[in-house]
C-alpha positions as CSV (number, residue, x, y, z in Angstrom):
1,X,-30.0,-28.1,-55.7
2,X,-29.1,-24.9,-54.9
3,X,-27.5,-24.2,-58.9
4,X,-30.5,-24.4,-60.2
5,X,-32.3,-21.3,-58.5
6,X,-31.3,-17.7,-59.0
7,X,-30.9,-16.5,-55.2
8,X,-31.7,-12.9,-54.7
9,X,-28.5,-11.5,-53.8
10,X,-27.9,-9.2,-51.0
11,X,-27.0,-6.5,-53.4
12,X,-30.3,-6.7,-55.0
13,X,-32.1,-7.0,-51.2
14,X,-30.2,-4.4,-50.4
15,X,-31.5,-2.1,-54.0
16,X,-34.7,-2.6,-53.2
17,X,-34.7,-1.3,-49.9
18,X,-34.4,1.8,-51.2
19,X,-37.8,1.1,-53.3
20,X,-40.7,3.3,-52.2
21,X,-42.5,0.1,-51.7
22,X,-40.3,-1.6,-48.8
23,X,-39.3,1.4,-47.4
24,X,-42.2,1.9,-45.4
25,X,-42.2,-1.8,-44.5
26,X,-38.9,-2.8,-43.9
27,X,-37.4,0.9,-42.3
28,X,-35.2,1.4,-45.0
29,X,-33.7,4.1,-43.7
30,X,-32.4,2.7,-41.0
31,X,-31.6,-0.4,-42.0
32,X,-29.7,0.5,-44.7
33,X,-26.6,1.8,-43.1
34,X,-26.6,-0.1,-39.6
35,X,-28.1,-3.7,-40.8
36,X,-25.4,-5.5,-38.7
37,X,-24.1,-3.6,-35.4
38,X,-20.4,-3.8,-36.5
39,X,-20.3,-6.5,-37.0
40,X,-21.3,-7.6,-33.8
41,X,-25.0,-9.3,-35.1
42,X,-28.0,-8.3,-36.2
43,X,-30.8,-7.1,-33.6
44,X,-33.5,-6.9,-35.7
45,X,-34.1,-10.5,-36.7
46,X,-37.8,-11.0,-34.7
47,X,-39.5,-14.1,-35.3
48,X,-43.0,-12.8,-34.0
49,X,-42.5,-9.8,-36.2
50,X,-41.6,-11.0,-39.3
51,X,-40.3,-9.2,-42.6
52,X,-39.9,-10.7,-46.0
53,X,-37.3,-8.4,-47.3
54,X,-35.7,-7.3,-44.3
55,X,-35.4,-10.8,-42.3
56,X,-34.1,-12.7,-45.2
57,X,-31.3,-9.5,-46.3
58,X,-30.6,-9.9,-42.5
59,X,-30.0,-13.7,-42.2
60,X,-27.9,-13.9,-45.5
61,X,-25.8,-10.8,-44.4
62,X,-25.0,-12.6,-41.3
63,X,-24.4,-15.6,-43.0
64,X,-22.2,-14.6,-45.2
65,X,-19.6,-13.1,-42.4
66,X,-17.6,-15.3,-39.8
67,X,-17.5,-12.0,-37.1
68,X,-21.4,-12.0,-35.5
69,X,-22.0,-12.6,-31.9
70,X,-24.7,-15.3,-32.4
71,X,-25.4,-14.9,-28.6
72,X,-26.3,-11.8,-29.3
73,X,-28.4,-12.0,-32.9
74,X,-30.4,-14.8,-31.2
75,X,-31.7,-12.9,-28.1
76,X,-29.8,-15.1,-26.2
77,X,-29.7,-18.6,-27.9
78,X,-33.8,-18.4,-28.3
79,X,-35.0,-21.2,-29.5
80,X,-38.0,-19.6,-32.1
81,X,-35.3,-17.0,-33.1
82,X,-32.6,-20.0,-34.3
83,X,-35.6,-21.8,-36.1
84,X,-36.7,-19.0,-38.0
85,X,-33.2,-18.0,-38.9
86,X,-33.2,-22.0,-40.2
87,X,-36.6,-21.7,-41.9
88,X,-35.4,-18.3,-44.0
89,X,-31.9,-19.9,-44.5
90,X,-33.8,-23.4,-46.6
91,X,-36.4,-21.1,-48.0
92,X,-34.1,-18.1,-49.4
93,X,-35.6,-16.0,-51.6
94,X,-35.2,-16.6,-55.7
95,X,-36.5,-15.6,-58.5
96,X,-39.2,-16.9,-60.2
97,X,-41.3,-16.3,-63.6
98,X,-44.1,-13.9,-63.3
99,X,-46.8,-15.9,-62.8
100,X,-49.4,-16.6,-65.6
101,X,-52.9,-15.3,-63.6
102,X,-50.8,-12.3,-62.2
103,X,-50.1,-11.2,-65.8
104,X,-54.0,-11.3,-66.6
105,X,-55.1,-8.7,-64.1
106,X,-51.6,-6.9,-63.6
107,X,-49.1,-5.1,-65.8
108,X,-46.2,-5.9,-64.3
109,X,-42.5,-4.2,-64.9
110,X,-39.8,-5.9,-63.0
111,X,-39.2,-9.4,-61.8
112,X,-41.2,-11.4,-59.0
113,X,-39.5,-13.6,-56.0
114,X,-40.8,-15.5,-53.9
115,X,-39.2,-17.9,-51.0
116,X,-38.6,-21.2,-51.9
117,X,-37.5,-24.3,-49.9
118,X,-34.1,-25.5,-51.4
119,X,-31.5,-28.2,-49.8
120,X,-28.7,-25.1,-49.6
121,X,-25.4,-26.6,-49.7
122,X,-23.5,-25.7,-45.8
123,X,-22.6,-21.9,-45.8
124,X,-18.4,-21.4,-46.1
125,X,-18.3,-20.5,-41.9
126,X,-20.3,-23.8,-41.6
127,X,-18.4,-25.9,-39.6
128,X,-16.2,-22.7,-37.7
129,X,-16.6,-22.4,-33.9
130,X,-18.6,-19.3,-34.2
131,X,-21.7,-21.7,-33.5
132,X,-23.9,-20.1,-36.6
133,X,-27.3,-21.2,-36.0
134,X,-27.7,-24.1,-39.0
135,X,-24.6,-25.3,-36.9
136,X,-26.0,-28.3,-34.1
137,X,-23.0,-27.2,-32.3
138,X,-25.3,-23.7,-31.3
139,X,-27.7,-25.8,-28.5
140,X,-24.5,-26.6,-26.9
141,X,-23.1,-23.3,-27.2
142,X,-26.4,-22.6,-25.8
143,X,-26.0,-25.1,-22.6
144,X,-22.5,-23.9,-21.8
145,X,-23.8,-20.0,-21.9
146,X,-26.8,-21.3,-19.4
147,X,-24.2,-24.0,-17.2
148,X,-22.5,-20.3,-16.7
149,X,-25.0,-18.1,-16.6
150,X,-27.8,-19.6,-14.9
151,X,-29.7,-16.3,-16.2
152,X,-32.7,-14.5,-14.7
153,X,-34.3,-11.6,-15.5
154,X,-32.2,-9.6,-13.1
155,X,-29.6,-11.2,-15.4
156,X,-27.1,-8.3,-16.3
157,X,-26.9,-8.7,-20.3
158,X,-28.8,-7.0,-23.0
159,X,-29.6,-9.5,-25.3
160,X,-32.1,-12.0,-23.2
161,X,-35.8,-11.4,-24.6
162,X,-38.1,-10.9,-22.0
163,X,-41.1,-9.5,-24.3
164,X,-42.7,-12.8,-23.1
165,X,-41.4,-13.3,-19.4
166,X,-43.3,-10.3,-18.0
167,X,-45.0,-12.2,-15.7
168,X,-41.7,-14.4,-13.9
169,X,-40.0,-13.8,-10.6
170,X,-36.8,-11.7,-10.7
171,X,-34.9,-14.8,-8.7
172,X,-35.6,-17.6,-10.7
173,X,-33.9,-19.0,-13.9
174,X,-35.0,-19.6,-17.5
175,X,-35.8,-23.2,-16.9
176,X,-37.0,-23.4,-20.4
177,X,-33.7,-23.5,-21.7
178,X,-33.0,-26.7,-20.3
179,X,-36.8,-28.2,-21.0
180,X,-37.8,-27.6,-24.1
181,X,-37.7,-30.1,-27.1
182,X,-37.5,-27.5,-30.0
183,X,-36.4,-31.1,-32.4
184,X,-39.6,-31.7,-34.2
185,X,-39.3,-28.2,-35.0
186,X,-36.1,-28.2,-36.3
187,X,-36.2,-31.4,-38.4
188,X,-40.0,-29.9,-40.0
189,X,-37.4,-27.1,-41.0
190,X,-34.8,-29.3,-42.7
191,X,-37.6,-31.6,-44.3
192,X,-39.2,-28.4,-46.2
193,X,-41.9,-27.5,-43.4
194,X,-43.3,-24.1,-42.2
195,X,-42.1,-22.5,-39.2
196,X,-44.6,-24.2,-36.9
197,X,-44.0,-23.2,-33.2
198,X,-46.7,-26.0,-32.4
199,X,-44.4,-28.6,-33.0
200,X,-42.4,-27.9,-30.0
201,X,-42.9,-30.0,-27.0
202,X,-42.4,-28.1,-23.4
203,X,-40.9,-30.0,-20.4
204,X,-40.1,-32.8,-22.0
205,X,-38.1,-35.2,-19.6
206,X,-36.0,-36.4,-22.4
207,X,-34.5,-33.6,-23.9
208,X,-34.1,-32.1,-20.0
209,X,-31.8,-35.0,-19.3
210,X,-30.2,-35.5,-22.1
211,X,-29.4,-31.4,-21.7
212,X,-27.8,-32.3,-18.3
213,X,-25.5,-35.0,-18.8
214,X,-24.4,-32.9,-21.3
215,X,-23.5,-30.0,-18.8
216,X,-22.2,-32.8,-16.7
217,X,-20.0,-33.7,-19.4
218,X,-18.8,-30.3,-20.8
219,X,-18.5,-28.6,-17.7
220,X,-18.9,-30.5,-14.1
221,X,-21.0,-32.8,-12.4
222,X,-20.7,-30.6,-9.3
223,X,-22.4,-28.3,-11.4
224,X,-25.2,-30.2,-13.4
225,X,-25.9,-31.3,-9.5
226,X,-26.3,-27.9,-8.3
227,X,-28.4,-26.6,-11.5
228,X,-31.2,-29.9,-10.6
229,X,-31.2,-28.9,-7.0
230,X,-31.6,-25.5,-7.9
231,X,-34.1,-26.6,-10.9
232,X,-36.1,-28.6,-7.9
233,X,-36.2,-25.7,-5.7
234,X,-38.4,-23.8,-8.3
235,X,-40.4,-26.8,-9.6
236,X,-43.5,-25.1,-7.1
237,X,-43.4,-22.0,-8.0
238,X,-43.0,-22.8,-11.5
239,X,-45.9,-25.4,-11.1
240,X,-48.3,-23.1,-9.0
241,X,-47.6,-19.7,-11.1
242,X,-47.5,-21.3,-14.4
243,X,-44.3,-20.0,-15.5
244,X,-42.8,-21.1,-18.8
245,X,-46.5,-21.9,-20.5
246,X,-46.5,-25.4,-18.2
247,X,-50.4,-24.8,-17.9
248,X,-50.4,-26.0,-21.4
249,X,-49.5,-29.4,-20.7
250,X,-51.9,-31.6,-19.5
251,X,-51.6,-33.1,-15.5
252,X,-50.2,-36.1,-16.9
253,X,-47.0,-34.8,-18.8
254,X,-46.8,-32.3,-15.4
255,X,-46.5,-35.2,-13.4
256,X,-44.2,-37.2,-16.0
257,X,-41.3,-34.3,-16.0
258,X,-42.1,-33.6,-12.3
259,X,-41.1,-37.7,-12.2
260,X,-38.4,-37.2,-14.3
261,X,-36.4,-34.1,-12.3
262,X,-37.4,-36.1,-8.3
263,X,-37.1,-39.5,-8.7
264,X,-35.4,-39.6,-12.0
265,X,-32.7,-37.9,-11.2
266,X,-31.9,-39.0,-7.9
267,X,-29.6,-42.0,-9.8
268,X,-27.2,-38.8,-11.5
269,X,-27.5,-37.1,-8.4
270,X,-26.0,-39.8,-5.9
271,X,-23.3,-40.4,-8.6
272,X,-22.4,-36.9,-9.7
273,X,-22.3,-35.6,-5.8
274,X,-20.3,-38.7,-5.1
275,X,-17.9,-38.0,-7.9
276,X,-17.5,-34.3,-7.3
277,X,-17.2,-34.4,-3.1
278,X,-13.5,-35.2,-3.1
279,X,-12.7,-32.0,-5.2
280,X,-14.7,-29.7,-3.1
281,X,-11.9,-29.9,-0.7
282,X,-8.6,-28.1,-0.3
283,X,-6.4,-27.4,2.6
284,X,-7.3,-23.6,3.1
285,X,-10.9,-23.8,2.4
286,X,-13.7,-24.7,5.6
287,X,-14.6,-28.5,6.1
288,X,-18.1,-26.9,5.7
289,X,-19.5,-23.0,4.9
290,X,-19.5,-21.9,8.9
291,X,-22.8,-20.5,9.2
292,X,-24.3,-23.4,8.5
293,X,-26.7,-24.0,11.7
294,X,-27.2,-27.6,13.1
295,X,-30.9,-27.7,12.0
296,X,-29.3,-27.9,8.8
297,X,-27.2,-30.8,9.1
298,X,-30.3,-32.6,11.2
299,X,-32.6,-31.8,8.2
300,X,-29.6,-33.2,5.8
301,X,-29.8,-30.0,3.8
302,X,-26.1,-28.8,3.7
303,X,-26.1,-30.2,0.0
304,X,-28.8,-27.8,-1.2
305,X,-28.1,-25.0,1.3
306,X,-24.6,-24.8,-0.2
307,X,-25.3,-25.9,-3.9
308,X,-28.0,-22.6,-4.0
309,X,-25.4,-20.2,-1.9
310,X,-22.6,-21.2,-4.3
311,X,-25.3,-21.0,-7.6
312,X,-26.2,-16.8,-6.0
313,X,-22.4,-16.3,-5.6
314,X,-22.1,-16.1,-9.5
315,X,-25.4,-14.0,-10.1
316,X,-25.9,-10.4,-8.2
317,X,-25.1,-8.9,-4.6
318,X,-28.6,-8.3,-4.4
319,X,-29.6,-12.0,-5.7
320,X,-27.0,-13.6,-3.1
321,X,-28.5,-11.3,0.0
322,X,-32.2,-12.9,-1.0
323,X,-30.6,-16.1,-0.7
324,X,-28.8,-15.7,2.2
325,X,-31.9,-14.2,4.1
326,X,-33.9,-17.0,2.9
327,X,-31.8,-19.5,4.1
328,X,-31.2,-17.3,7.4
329,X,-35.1,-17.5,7.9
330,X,-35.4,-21.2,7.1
331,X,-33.1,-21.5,10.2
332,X,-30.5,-23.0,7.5
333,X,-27.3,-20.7,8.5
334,X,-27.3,-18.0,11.2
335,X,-28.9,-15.1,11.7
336,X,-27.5,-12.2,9.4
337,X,-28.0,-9.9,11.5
338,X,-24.6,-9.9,14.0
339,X,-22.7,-10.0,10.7
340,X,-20.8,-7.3,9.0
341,X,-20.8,-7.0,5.6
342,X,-17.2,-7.3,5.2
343,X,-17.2,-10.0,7.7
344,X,-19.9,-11.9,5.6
345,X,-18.1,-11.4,2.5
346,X,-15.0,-12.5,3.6
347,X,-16.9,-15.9,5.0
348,X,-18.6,-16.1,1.7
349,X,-15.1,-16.2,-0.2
350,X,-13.1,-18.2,2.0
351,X,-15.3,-20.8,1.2
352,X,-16.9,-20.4,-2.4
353,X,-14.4,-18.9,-3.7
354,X,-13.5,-14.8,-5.4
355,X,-17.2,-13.2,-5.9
356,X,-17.9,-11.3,-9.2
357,X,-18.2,-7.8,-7.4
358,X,-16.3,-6.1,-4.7
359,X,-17.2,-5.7,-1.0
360,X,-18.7,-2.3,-1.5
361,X,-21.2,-3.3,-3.7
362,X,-21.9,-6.6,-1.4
363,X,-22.3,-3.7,1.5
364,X,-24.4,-1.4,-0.4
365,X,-26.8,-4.1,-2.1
366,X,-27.3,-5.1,1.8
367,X,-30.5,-2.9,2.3
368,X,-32.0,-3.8,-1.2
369,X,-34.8,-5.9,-1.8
């Protein structure tokens, strides 16, 4: 138990900081007076850039405060980032006797520590709704920030790393999000184990429905429908340009999760699209979006057409014109070009509703690619 270990406080993380030894190594200087953004969360925790001293002063600062933005100190609810933060939370650093062979070849004047895996009892903001990252609750807080979001690298928030997405689309989502089974990971964690990125399993068809019947649950079913259409819309270009490390799997786990988001879900689809139809409707709002063409309805892709429109209508003016020009040139909806902007606009939010930026901005993000 946790009693019978002296932690390291974070006075004494904090001392030696100052230590000509770590201050090369952790960026004392810095660190020392902004560790936490006040009190907003700690940017500096990087799981493929580890730190002994300063990670583990970081994570138990954090912990020990009920005011970070988790969001935030988790670039974004990243997986690896809320694993690590787990493996340095059961493996705290604590002091230890000097050890026998280091006293044969060393003089040694101070005292060594070292981490240590220890079954820490729950931290006093545990069980608060700030969704700490040894709280389960975080991979839901997780879903309902992506059920929202639906974020892209054109995404307009600070805190998404994209150190590793250099290579996606600006128009398409973070699919891994919804896809990866970080479990095995986790549960190595709890058990004593290393932080071993290995253990995760990508696209696994599980954990991807299980993730949207839980969006279907906490927010809509409208929108857990419109999230696999959308999800469906990219599998090709997340297939063919191996987004998201799917070359890594082998044809046969491709072709299980590709079976799992077609087929598979066509059962929560029919149900969800059945359940949510009714509410779609009100008295002032269109029977349908009116540019919808009759090629369209022939091709019985009013669903999707709308479903992506309304999915653009919460991103960017810029994001929304690409969809509306690809839908224009799949003959989907009219031509663009007879519109106005401020005609177009007002179509746009008769229908889906208020947009999250004004008319001017919808006019000027007209001629941007």
């Amino acid at each position: 138990m946790e009693e019978n270990y002296q932690l390291v406080t974070i006075e004494e993380m904090r001392e030696m900081l100052h230590d000509e030894a770590y201050i090369g190594i952790s960026g004392a200087v810095k660190l020392r007076d902004n560790l936490i953004g006040g009190g907003y969360g700690a940017e500096k925790i990087f799981w493929w850039r580890p730190n002994l001293l300063r990670d583990h002063l970081l994570v138990e600062e954090c912990m020990s405060r009920d005011d970070i933005n988790w969001n935030y100190t988790t670039h974004a609810y990243d997986y690896r980032t809320i694993a690590y933060i787990r493996y340095l939370w059961y493996n705290p650093l604590v002091w230890i006797p000097i050890p026998e062979d280091l006293t044969k070849k060393y003089l040694i004047s101070g005292r060594v520590a070292e981490e240590r895996f220890i079954k820490r009892t729950r931290p006093y903001h545990y069980d608060t709704p700030k969704n700490n990252p040894i709280n389960n609750s975080i991979h839901n807080a997780m879903l309902d920030w992506f059920a929202k979001k639906l974020p892209k690298l054109d995404f307009c928030e600070n805190n998404i790393d994209i150190f590793e997405e250099k290579d996606l689309l600006f128009d398409i989502c973070f699919w891994k999000y919804l896809t990866t089974d970080d479990r095995p990971l986790m549960h190595s964690i709890w058990d004593g184990g290393k932080f071993d990125l290995s253990l995760v399993q990508l696209f696994s068809p599980s954990i991807f429905l299980e993730n949207m019947k839980t969006i279907a649950e906490r927010h809509s079913e409208a929108r857990a429908a419109e999230i696999v259409r959308l999800f469906r819309k990219d599998w090709k270009r997340v297939v063919s340009m191996k987004f998201f490390d799917i070359d890594k799997l082998s044809k046969e786990q491709v072709e299980d999760f590709r079976a799992c988001l077609f087929e598979g879900m066509d059962y929560y689809l029919e149900q969800w699209e059945a359940e949510s139809a009714p509410e779609q409707e009100t008295e002032d709002k269109p029977s349908a979006f009116p540019l919808l063409t009759e090629q369209c309805r022939k091709e019985k892709k009013v669903a999707a057409v709308e479903a992506e429109i309304r999915a653009a209508c919460r991103g960017t003016a810029v994001g929304l014109w690409k969809t509306l020009r690809n839908n224009a040139a799949l003959q989907y909806i009219e031509p663009l070009t007879p519109w106005s902007a401020t005609d177009l606009y007002s179509a746009i939010t008769d229908y889906f509703g208020p947009l999250p930026f004004k008319v001017r901005n919808f006019r000027d993000a007209r001629n941007k690619r």
